[in-house]
N, C-alpha and C positions, 0 to 999 in steps of 0.2 A: 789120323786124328790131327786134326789142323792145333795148337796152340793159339791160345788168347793169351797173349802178352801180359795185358791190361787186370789179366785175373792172374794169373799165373806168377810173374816175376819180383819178386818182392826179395832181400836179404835176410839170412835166418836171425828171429826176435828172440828176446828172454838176454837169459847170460849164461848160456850151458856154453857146454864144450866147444861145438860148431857154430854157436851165435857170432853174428856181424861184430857184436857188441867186441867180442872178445878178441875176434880175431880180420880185424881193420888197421891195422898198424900200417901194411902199406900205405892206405889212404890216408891218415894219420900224417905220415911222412909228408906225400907229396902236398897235403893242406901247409904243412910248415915251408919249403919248398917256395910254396906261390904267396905267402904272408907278404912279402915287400910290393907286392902287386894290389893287392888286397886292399891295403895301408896305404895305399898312391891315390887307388880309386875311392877309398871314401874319406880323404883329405880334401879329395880336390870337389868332389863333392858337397862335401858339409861347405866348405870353405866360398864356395859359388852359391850356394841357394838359403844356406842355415834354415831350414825346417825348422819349424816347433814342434811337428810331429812326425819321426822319420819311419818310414815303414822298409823293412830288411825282409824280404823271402830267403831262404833255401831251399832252392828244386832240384829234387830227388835226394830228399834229408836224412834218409836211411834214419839207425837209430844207435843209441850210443854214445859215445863221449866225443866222436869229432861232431857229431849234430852242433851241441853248445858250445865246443870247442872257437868255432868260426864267429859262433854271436860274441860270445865271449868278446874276442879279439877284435872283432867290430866296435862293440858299448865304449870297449876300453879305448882305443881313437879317438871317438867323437868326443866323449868324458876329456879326454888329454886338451883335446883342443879349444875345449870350452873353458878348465881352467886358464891356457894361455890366452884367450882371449877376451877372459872375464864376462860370459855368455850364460846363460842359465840354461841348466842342461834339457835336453828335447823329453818327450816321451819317446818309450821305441816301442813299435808295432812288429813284434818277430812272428812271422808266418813259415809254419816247417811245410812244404809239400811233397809228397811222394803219389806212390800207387795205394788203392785202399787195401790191402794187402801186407802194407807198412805197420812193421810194431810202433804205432804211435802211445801206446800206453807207456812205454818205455821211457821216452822222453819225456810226459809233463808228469811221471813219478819223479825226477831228475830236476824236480826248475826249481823246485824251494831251497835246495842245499844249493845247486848252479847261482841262483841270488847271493844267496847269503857271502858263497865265497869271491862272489864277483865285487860285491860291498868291501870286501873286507881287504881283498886288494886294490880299493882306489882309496888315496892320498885321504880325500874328507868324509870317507865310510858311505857317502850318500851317493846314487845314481838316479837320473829322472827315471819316471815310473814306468816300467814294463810289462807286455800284455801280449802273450803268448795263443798262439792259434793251429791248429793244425789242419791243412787242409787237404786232404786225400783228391787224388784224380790225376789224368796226367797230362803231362807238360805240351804233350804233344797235341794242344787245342787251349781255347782260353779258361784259365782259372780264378784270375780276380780283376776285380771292376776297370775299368778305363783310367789309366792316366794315377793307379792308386799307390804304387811303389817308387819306391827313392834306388833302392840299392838291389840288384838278383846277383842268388852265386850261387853256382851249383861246380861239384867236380867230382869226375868220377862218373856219371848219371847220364851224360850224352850220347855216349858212345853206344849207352843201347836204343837198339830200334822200337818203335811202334809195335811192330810183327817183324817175322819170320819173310824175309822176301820171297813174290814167288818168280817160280821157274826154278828151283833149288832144286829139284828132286833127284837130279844128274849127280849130285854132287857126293856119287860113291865113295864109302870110309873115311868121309871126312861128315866132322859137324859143324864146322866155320871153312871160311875161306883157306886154303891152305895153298900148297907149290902145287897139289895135285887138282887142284880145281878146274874146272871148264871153264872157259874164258865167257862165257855165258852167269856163270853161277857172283864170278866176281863183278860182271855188271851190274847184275842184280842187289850186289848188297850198296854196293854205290850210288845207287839210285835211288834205292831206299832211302838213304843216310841221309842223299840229297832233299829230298822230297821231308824227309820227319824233319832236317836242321832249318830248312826251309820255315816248316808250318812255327816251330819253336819260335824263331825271329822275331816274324810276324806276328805272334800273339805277346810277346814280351815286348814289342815297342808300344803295342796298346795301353800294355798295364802298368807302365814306366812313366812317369813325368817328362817331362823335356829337361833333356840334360842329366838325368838318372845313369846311372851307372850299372855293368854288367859285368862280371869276373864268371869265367864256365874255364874249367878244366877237364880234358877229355883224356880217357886212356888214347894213347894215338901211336903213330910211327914217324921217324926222319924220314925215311928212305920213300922214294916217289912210288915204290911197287907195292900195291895191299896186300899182297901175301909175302911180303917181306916175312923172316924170320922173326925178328924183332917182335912185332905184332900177333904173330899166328901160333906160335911156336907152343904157347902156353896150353890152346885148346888142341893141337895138334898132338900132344904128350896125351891128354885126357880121351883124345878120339884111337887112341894107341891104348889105353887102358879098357875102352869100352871092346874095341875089336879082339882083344885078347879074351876076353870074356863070349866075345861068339865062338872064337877057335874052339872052348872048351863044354860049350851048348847050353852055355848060362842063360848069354839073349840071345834073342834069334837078330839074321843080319841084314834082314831089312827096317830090325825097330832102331837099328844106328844109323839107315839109308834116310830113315824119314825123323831124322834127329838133328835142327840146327838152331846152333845161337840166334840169338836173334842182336847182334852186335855188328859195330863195325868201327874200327880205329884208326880214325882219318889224319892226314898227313896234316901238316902249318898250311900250306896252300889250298887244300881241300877244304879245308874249315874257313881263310882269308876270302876263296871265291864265292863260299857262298853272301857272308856276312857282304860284299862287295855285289853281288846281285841281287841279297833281299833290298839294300839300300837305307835303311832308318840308322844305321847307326854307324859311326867314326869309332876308327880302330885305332887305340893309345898304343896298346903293347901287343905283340903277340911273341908269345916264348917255349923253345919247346925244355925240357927237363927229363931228369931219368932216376927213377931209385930201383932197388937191388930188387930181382924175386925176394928173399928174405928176410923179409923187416926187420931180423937181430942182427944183419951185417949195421956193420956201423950205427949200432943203435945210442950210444954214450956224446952220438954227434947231435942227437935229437932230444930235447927238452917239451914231455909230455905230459901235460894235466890226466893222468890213465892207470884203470886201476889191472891194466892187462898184465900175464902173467908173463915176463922178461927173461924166464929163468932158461927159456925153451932154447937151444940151440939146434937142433935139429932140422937142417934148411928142408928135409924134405915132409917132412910134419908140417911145419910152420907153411910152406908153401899150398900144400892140400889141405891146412885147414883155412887157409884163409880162400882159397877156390872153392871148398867145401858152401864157406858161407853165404856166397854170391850165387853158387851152382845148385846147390841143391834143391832149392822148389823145383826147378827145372826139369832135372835130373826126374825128380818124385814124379813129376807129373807127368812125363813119358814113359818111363822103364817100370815105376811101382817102388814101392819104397824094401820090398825086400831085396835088391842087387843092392843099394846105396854102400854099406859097409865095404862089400868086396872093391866098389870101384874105388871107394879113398884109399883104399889101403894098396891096389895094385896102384892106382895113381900116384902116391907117395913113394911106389919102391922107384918107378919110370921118372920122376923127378930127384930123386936123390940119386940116381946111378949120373941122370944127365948134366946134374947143377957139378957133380966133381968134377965133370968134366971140362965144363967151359962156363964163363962170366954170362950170367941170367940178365937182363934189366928190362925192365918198362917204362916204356917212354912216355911222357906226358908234353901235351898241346896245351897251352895256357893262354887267354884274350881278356884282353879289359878293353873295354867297348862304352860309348856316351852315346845316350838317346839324342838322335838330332832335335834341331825345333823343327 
């Protein structure tokens, strides 16, 4: 049974247990993390063009409090610099897109309090007028008009593919790329990555103004090898918790044979060559970064607009349920929804035997990029 990405991958919605909503603190993180990048690119921005009317997407907007988190801190720039320069504030045009599969309800239940509080933190109460949009489909092809956006940010959302690459089917006991892969199975997801970051570019210099600005964050890796540790290590734990469960004639062991991410977490150079061979766009910064597997390490360093629950110490809880809420449609829509329990829960023991052991992190790849003329 082939996977349809396009139907299939979405983060879990609502605010239960296993929602996105609740349990995105990593991405939380590394959104704060890339704020001085953020804040370069729509200085330099406003600062070169001043629109009257600034149109902001987020591609792949998931749902939640980093959704607005990012507008947020967006309004709040362009506001700063319009009182310094005594300007009259813009309209802003915020565009959320994802898959349609996306709890988008979630978010425009979220906009009239996100208003309010956003008023109430600028200096003269008042902000130009905003006008929210949601627009389901994906990224990987075009989705708004020509030439119609000022600012795109997306993070977190690249690194997955379109599909499932083929020619995978080699790729015994594992469900991503791992040390044990065929050198065949890791061309394949490279090519892919190639191919979808490819088509992305290209539909984003269309939809971009001249001189528009791009901020994408990719889960990624330093190291020049795709099955580096670093990157693999995470679904490698989880491909460890599904095979234990064939051992024991839970699932059978070719529904894990014909089981794979559909992701790929590309190196600083990987992602520089292509943005350098699509051609439309000049590259300001590229930076790589890193936060802990468990969002409550150093969490007293991070200053959150979030109403998630902090109390959790538990790095191998905390770790499975935030994979939980990226993984699970997945998960459902291969195995069935009755294994799901047992594999968070053998997943949680295989990550907290191995997080005592040795320092977890994920690495992020970060670019701000200018629409050429």
């Amino acid at each position: 049974m082939r996977m349809e990405v396009t139907q299939v991958l979405h983060m879990n919605g609502g605010f239960g247990e296993a929602s996105y909503a609740n349990n995105s603190l990593v991405q939380q993180k590394v959104i704060s993390l890339t704020k001085p990048i953020r804040e370069e690119a729509i200085t330099s921005l406003y600062c070169t063009t001043f629109p009257r009317s600034l149109a902001i997407a987020d591609m792949g907007c998931s749902s939640g409090p980093n959704t607005l988190f990012v507008v947020s801190e967006t309004i709040k720039v362009v506001e700063k610099l319009c009182r310094e320069l005594n300007l009259k504030s813009p309209e802003y045009k915020v565009f959320f897109n994802d898959l349609p599969g996306n709890d988008f309800n979630n978010i425009f239940k979220s906009i009239d309090s996100f208003k309010e509080k956003l008023s109430d933190k600028m200096e003269s109460g008042v902000i130009g007028p905003c006008y929210f949009y949601g627009i389901p489909g994906s990224f990987y092809g075009r989705v708004f008009p020509n030439q119609s956006l000022h600012f795109v940010h997306s993070s977190y959302s690249l690194q997955w593919l379109s599909k499932v690459p083929e020619g995978v089917e080699n790729n015994k006991g594992n469900i991503y790329i791992s040390r044990t892969s065929p050198s065949n199975v890791v061309k394949a997801y490279y090519e892919q990555f190639q191919r979808d970051f490819s088509v992305f570019l290209k539909c984003r210099a269309e939809e971009l103004v001249e001189g528009g600005r791009m901020v994408l964050t990719f889960l990624g890796r330093k190291s020049d090898n795709p099955c580096s540790k670093e990157c693999c290590y995470i679904w490698e734990l989880m491909a460890k918790a599904l095979n234990d469960m064939v051992m024991q004639g839970i699932i059978k062991e070719d529904q894990v044979t014909t089981f794979n991410i559909p992701q790929y977490t590309p190196s600083q150079l990987e992602v520089k060559l292509e943005v350098l061979k699509e051609g439309s766009f000049a590259i300001n910064r590229l930076e790589v970064s890193e936060v802990n597997w468990n969002a409550m390490d150093e969490c007293n360093v991070f200053e959150f607009e979030s109403e998630m629950n902090e109390s959790l110490s538990d790095s191998g809880y905390n770790v499975a349920q935030c994979m939980r809420a990226v993984a699970e449609p997945l998960l459902v829509n291969h195995f069935g929804e009755a294994i799901i329990e047992k594999v968070f829960s053998r997943y949680q023991e295989i990550l907290a035997d191995r997080m005592s052991k040795e320092k977890t992190k994920f690495v992020n790849v970060t670019i701000l990029m200018t629409r050429k003329g």
